[in-house]
N, C-alpha and C positions, 0 to 999 in steps of 0.2 A: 549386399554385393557378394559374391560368390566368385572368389579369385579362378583363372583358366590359365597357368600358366604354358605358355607355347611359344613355340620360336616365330621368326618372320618368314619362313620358307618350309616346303616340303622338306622331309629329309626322314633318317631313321625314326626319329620319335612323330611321324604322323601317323603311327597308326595308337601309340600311348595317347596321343593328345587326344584323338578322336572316340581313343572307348572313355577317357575322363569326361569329356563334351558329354557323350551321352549319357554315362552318371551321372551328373550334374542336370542335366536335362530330364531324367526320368525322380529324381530326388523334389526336384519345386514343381512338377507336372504344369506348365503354363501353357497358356493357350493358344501361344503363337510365338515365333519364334526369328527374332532379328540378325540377320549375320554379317556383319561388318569387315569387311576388307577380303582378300585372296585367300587365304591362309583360314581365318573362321570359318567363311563360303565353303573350303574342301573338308575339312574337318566336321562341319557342321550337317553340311548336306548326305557325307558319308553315313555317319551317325542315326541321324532318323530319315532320310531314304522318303522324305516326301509324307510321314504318317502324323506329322500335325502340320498346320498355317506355318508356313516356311517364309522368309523373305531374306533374300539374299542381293546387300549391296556391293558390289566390288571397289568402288572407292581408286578406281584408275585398273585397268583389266590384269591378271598375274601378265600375260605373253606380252606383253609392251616390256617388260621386264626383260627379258632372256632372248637371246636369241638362237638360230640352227634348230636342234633335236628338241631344245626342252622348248622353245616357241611352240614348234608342233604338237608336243605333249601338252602344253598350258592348253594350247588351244581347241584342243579333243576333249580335253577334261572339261572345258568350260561348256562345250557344246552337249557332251552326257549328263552332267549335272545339270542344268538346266529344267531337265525332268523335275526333278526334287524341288525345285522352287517354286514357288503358289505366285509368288510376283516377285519379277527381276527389277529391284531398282536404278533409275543412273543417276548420275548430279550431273548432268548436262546431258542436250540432245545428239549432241556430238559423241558424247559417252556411248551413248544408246546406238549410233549407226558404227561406231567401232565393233559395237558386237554384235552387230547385223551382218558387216561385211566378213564375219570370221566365223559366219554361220551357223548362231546360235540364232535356237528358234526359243522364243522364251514370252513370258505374259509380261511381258515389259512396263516401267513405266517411271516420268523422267519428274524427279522431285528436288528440285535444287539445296545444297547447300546451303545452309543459314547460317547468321552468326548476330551478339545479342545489341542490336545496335542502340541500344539505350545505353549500356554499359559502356561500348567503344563509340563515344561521341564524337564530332567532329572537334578537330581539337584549332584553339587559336593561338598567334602568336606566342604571347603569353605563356600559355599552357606548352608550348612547343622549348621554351629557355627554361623552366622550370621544371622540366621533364631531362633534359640536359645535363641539369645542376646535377639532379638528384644521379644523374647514372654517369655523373663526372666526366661527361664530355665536351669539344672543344665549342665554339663557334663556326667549325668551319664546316663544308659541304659536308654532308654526310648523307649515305642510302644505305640503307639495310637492308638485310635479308633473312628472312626470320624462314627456318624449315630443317629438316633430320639434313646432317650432314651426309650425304648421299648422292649416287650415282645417277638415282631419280633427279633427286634437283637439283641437277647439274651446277655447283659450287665452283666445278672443276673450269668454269669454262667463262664463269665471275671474274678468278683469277689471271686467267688469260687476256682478258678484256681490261683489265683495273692498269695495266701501262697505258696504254691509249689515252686512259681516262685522266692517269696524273701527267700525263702529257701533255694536256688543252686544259686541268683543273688542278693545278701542282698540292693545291691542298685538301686534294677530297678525299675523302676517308670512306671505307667499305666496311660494315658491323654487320659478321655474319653472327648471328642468333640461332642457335641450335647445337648437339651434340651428335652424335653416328658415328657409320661406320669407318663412315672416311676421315673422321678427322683428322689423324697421324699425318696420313697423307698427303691432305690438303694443308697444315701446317706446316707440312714442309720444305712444300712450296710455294709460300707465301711471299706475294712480293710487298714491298712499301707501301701506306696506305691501307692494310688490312688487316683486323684483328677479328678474334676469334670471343666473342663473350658468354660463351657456354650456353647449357640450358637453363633458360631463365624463368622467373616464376611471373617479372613484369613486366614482357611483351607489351602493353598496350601502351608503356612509357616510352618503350624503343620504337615503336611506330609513331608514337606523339613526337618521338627526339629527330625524327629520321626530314630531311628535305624532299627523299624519293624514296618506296619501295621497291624492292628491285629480284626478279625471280625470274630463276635458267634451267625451269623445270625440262627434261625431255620425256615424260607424260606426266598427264594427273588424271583424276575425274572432274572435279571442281576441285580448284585449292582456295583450303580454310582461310592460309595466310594469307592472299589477296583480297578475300571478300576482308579479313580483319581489317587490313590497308586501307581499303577503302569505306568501311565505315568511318574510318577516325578522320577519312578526310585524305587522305595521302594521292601524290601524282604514281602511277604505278608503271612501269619498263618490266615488261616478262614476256615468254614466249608461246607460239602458237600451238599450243597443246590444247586439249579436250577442257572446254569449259573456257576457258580464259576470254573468247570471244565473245561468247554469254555473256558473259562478267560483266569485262569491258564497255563493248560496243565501242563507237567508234569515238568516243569524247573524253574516256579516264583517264587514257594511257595510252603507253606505246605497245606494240606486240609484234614483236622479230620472232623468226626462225628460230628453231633449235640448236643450239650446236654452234651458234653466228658470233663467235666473239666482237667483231669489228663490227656489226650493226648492234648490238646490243651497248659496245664502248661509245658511237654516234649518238646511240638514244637517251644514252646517259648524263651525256654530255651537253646536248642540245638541252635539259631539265635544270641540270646544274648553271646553265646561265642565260634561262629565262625565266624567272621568279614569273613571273606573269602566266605565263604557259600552266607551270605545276600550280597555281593556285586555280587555275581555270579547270584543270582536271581534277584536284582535289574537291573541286564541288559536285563535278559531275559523279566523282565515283562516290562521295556521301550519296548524293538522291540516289543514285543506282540502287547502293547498299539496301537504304531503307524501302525502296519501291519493291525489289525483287528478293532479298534474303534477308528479311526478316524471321529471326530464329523462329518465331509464336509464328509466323506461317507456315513454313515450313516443317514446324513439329506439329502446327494443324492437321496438314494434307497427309502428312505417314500417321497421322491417328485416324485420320478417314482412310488411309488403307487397310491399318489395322481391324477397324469395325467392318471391313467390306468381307475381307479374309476369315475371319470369328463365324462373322452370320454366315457364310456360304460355308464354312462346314457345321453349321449346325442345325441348317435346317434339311 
C-alpha cells in the first residue's frame, strides 16, 4: 500500500497532489490504473493524460456537489477528462444517464456496488438483542444511519424529521454512525431522541441493533451503506438518489424525495409500528443483497474489465 495523501476537494494543493499521484504512479509502473472517487478521477487523470489503461469511477458525480459557477466548472471538467479514461465506470444506471445528461461522452460502463454478503449475514432476533447488549442499548425503536457526517447525506434533514417521529413514537431513538464535516453542527442541533456514536469499527452490530436503516442522502452513485443494510437483512427508509432504486426496487423499502422531512418522518414511522412490514422487507432486501451485490461478483466483472483494458493496449 502506497499512502496518497489528499484532500476531498480541488483547491491549492491539486496541483501538489497530482505530481505526487504521478510519482507514485511512475515508481510501481502498473498496468492499469483505478480511480476512485472525484477528487483521484481529477488528480489521476491530470497526471497520466490517458498514457496507460485508465478507469475512472466517480462514486456519485463532483457537480451534484456544488452549485452556480463551480457546478459549471465540475461539469466541464468532467466532460474534458473523460478523454483520459479508457472506461468510465458507474454504480448504477442512473449514475451512468446523470453523466450523459451533463454531456459527457465516455466508454461507459455500469458495474454495481458490492458488499461481502457472507460476512454481513441476515441477522435474527436473537442476534438482533445480543448486538444491543453489546453496544448498550435500549429495547426501544431504534433506526440508524450509518455514513460521513455531511451535507451529502443529508443528516441535516434526519434531524428535522426525528420530531414527527417522537411524536407518533415517543420512544424511538435515531443512532447516527459516522463522523464529518458536519458534525459540530449537527450536534448542535440535536433534538431528543438522537445521538451521535462516532466512527465506528462495528457497523455490522449497529445494523444488526438497528429496527430500520434510514438514509437522506441528496446524491450518491450506489450507497455502500444500504447495500450493507440490506445484506444483514434490515427494512430500509432513504431517498431517491442515483442507485437507490436499483438497490431497492420496489419490496425493501421505502424511498422519498430528497430534502422531504415530513415523508421521510411518515416512512419512518409507518416501520416503527408495523414489525410485519420491516420484516417482509428485511427478506426482500437480504435476497436483493445476495442476487445483485455480491462483492465476488462484482470484483469479478471490474476484473473482466481489467483484462479487456490490459489486452487492448497490448496487442
Amino acid at each position: 500500500v502506497r499512502p496518497w495523501p489528499a484532500g476531498r476537494s480541488p483547491g491549492a494543493s491539486t496541483a501538489r497532489e497530482t505530481i505526487h499521484l504521478r510519482d507514485i504512479v511512475r515508481s510501481i509502473e502498473p498496468d492499469l490504473v483505478h480511480l476512485h472517487s472525484s477528487k483521484a478521477g481529477l488528480c489521476g487523470r491530470l497526471a497520466l493524460r490517458g498514457r496507460l489503461p485508465t478507469v475512472f469511477q466517480p462514486q456519485a458525480w463532483s457537480f451534484h456537489a456544488v452549485g452556480g459557477a463551480a457546478r459549471w466548472a465540475a461539469a466541464s471538467w468532467e466532460r474534458m477528462g473523460a478523454r483520459w479514461a479508457h472506461a468510465l465506470v458507474c454504480a448504477s444506471e442512473t449514475e451512468l444517464e446523470q453523466g450523459r445528461q451533463a454531456g459527457i461522452a465516455a466508454r461507459w460502463r455500469v458495474i454495481y456496488n458490492g458488499v461481502d454478503v457472507e460476512r454481513l449475514s441476515a441477522v435474527t432476533d436473537e442476534e438482533s438483542r445480543a448486538a444491543r447488549a453489546r453496544l448498550g442499548l435500549s429495547a426501544a425503536p431504534i433506526a440508524v444511519s450509518v455514513g460521513r457526517l455531511s451535507r451529502q447525506k443529508g443528516q441535516d434533514v434526519l434531524l428535522d424529521a426525528w420530531p414527527a417521529v417522537k411524536a407518533r413514537v415517543p420512544g424511538a431513538e435515531l443512532q447516527l454512525v459516522g463522523s464529518g464535516e458536519e458534525r459540530d453542527t449537527l450536534e448542535a442541533r440535536a433534538v431528543p431522541g438522537v445521538s451521535f456514536a462516532g466512527e465506528r469499527e462495528d457497523v455490522p452490530d449497529w445494523l444488526a441493533a438497528a429496527d430500520l436503516v434510514v438514509q437522506a442522502s441528496r446524491w450518491e452513485g450506489m450507497s455502500l451503506a444500504i447495500l450493507e443494510a440490506m445484506a444483514r437483512g434490515r427494512s430500509i427508509v432513504t431517498t431517491d438518489v442515483a442507485g437507490n432504486q436499483e438497490a431497492l426496487g420496489d419490496d425493501a423499502g421505502s424511498i422519498v424525495q430528497p430534502e422531504d422531512p415530513d415523508s421521510l418522518a411518515s416512512e419512518i414511522v409507518r416501520r416503527f409500528t408495523d414489525p410485519a412490514l420491516r420484516r417482509a422487507e428485511g427478506r426482500a432486501a437480504r435476497e436483493r443483497a445476495v442476487r445483485s451485490h455480491d462483492l465476488r461478483e462484482t470484483t469479478a466483472q471490474a476484473a473482466e474489465l481489467y483484462e479487456e483494458l490490459v489486452g487492448g493496449a497490448t496487442t
